[in-house]
C-alpha angles and dihedrals in degrees: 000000000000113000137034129284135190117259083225089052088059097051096051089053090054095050097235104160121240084250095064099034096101090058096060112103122225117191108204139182140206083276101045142254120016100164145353099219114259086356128066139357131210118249083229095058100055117120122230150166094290093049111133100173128026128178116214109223131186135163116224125214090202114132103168113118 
């Protein structure tokens, strides 16, 4: 997807309700957003076949302490 869009925006689309927003992740760079965790991924942050480095990223649901 070309273009910029809101966080909120995306939220709304996804239908997260205004009670569990504060427990979706973002993972952001220097430059800003790379993905909204489960959700959407920045065009910026695709890899590709000249991609040289990747992070692998994943969110844990774990609470035991």
């Amino acid at each position: 997807m070309q273009g910029s869009k809101l966080v909120s925006d995306v939220l709304t689309d996804a239908k997260i309700p205004h009670g569990r927003r504060n427990q979706v992740h973002v993972l952001a760079d220097d430059e800003g957003i790379l993905w909204i965790c489960g959700l959407r991924q920045a065009d910026r942050a695709v890899a590709g076949d000249g991609t040289i480095r990747a992070l692998h990223c994943w969110i844990s649901n774990n609470t035991t302490q």
